[in-house]
N, C-alpha and C positions, 0 to 999 in steps of 0.2 A: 504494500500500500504506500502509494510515494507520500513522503512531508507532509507536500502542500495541502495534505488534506487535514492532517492536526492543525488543531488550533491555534495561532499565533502566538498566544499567552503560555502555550505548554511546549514551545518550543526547545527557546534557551536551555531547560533543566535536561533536554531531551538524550544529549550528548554525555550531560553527567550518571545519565541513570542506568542502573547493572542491568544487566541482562541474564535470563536465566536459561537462558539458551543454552543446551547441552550441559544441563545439569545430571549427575550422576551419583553415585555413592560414593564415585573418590573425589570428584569436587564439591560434594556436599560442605566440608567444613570451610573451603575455601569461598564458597558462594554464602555462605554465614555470614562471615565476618565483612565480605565486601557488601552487602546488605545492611547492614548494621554501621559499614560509613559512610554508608549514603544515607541512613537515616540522618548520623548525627549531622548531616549539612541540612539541614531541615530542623533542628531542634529551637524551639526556641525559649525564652526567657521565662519564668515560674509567673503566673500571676498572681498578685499579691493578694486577692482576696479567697485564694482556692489552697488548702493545706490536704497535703500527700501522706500515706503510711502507709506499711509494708505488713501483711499479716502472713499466718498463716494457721490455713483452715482444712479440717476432718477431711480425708480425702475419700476417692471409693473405699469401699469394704476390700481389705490385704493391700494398698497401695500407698502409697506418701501423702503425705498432708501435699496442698496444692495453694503453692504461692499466689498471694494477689495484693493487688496497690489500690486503696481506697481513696476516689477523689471526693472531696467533701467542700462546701464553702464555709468561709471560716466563722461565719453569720451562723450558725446553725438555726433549722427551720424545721419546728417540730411535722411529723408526718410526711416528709420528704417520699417524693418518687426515686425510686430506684434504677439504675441499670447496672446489667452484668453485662460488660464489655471482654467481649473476645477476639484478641489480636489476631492479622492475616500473617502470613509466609508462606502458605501451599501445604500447610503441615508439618513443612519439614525444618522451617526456621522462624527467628520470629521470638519477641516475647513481649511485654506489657508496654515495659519502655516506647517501643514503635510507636504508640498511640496515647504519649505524654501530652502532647500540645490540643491531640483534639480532647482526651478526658478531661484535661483541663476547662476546656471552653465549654463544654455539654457541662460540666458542673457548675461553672459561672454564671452563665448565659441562662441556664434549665433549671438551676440547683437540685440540680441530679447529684444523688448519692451515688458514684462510679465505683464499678467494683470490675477490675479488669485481671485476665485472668491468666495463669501462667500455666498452662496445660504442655503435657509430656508430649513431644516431637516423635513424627517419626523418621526415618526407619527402628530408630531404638523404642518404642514405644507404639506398637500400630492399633487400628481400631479393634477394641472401642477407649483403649486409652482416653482419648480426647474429651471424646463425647461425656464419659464418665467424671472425667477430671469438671466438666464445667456442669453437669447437673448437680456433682457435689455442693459448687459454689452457689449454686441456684438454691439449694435446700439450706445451705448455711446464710445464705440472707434473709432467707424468709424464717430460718428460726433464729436467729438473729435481730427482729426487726425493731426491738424496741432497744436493744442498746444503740443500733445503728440510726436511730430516731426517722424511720422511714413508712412509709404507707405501703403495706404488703396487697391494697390491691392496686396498686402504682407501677409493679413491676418490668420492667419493659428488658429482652433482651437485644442484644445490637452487636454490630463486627462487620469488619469488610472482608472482601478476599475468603480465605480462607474460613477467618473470622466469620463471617456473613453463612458459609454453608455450616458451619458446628453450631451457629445461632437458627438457622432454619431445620439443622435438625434435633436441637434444644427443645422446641418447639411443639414438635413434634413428639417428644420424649415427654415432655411436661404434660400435655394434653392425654397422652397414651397410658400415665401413670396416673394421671388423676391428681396428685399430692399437691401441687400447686399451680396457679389461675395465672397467665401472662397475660399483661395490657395492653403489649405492641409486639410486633419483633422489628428490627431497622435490619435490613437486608442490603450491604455497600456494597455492590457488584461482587454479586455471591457466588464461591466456587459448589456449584448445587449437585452439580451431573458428571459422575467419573466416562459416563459415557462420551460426553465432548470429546478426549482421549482418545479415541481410535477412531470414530466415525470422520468419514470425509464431507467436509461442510461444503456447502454451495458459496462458501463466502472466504475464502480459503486466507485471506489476507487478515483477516480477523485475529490478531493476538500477532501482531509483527512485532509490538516492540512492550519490553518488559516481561509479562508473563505470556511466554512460548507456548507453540505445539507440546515440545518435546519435552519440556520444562511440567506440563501440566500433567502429561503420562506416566513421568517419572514419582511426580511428587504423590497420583492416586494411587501410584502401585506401592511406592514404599509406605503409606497410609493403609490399604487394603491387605498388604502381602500377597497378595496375588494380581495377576492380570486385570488390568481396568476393563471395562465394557463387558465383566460376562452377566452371566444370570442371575448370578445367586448375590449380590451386592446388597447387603441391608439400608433398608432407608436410613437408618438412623446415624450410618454414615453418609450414605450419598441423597439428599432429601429429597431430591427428583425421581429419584423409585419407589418414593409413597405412591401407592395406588389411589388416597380419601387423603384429601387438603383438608373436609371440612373443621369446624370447628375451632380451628386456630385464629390467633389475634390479629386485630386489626394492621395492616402488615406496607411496609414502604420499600419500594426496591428500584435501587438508583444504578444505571453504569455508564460507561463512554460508549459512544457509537463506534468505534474503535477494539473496543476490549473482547476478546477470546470467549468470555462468558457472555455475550450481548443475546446469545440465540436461547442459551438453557435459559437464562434470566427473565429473559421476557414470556418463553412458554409457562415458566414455573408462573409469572405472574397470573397471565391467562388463566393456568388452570385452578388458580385461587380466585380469582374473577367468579369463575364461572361454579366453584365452591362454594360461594357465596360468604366468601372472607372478603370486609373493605379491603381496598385496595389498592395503593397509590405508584406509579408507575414514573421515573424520570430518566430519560436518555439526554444526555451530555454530549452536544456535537463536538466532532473533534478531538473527543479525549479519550487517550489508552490508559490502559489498568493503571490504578493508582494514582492518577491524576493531581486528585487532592491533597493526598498526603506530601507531593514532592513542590506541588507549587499556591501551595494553601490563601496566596493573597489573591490568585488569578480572577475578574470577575466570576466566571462562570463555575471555579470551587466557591466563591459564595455562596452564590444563587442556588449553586447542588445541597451544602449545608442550609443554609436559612430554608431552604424545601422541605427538607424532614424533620428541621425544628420545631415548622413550622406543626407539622404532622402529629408529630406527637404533642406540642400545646394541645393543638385541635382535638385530639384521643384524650389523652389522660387532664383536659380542663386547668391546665397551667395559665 
């Protein structure tokens, strides 16, 4: 897909940004750490009305307690909504940190009680690791709610990338188990469908830059252990193999006209449409995965955030 079709504003960063193109097991930890500084050229300044801590909470049943970073405003405001934020990387990298500047601003800006989560990677850790690791957190907020001075039916989960599919199939787990009621889900151009991976798309240019073809194959297999695209793929990893949306939260799902996930993202919306879950639907001209996170001042990362701020005010009566 030539340049000229990105967006003017997501240009310049275009050049700085890694590419995970021919990612593997032996350049996994090499693709880490070159991730991680290209974050930190994106990090910005603490704001002063939002304070950070670092817990750590009951994890699944035989597995490690499961780190996470609470963003709070320093106002505290009894009955606060909550979110459980879950960092993107493809699964394979990635941890809370990545998503310091925006926890920050949804706490500010929302006075969201942020609780982002630091789930076990894989290939050292495959599914249901993940998924496991962030329903933990989900139950540890909700019995948690009155130290954490929050409103348990407020609770909203949210994540990009990666993040975005372990929240959609969060979701899906929450509803299936009954134990606890979600508000919203926030879906940021969500890795949903391991089948994307091998199928040949009609759009073949779709994920040219940043998160790859082969980049994407790599990362559902080492998540899966086995081969992407076959049959027996549980929803609760890949959320595009739910056969019934119904019943799930009112639900926001944002991505670039550009990004590798634009075709699973928009049917998943469809078939929630048509579930009869609200459902709010944004396409970003011009912009490839990540967009936001690497040029967060650009108009149109505004207008993509102030969109599901917006949403969720409008949901949960903020």
């Amino acid at each position: 897909m030539p340049k000229n079709v990105v967006n003017p504003e997501f240009l310049p960063i275009l050049e700085k940004m890694p590419s995970f193109d021919g990612l593997s097991d032996r350049s996994l930890p090499e693709v880490r750490e070159i991730f991680m500084t290209a974050v930190r050229l994106i990090e910005g300044r603490p704001l002063p009305d939002v304070e950070t801590q670092e817990e750590y909470v009951p994890g699944p049943a035989g597995a490690p307690d499961v780190r996470v970073l609470i963003y709070r405003p320093r106002e505290r405001r009894p009955n606060a909504p909550a979110m459980v934020y879950i960092h993107g990387g493809g699964l394979v990298s990635g941890h809370p940190e990545v998503d310091d500047p925006k926890c920050q601003v949804l706490a500010s800006k929302m006075g969201f009680v942020v609780v982002s989560v630091d789930y076990r990677l894989a290939p050292e850790v495959k599914y249901p690791g993940a998924i496991e690791d962030c329903y933990a957190v989900l139950k540890w907020v909700h019995e948690n709610a009155a130290t954490l001075g929050i409103n348990r039916d407020k609770v909203v989960v949210a994540g990009e990338s990666a993040g975005g599919g372990l929240s959609a199939a969060l979701s899906l787990m929450a509803r299936d188990r009954k134990e606890y009621r979600l508000a919203y889900q926030l879906l940021i151009y969500p890795m949903l469908d391991d089948r994307t991976a091998t199928k040949v798309d009609p759009a073949p240019d779709f994920g040219e830059y940043v998160w790859t073809r082969s980049a994407n194959k790599f990362a559902w297999e080492a998540y899966l252990g086995v081969a992407a695209g076959g049959a027996d793929t549980p929803a609760y990893a890949s959320a595009a193999r739910a056969k019934d949306l119904s019943g799930l939260p009112p639900t926001f799902i944002g991505v670039g006209s550009m990004d590798l996930f634009l075709c699973e993202d928009l049917e998943y919306a469809r078939r929630l449409m048509a579930s009869g879950v609200p459902t709010e639907v944004s396409v970003v001209p011009g912009a490839y995965h990540v967009f936001d996170m690497f040029v967060p001042d650009a108009e149109l990362s505004r207008r993509f955030m102030d969109s599901y701020c917006a949403g969720l005010k409008r949901t949960l009566g903020l």
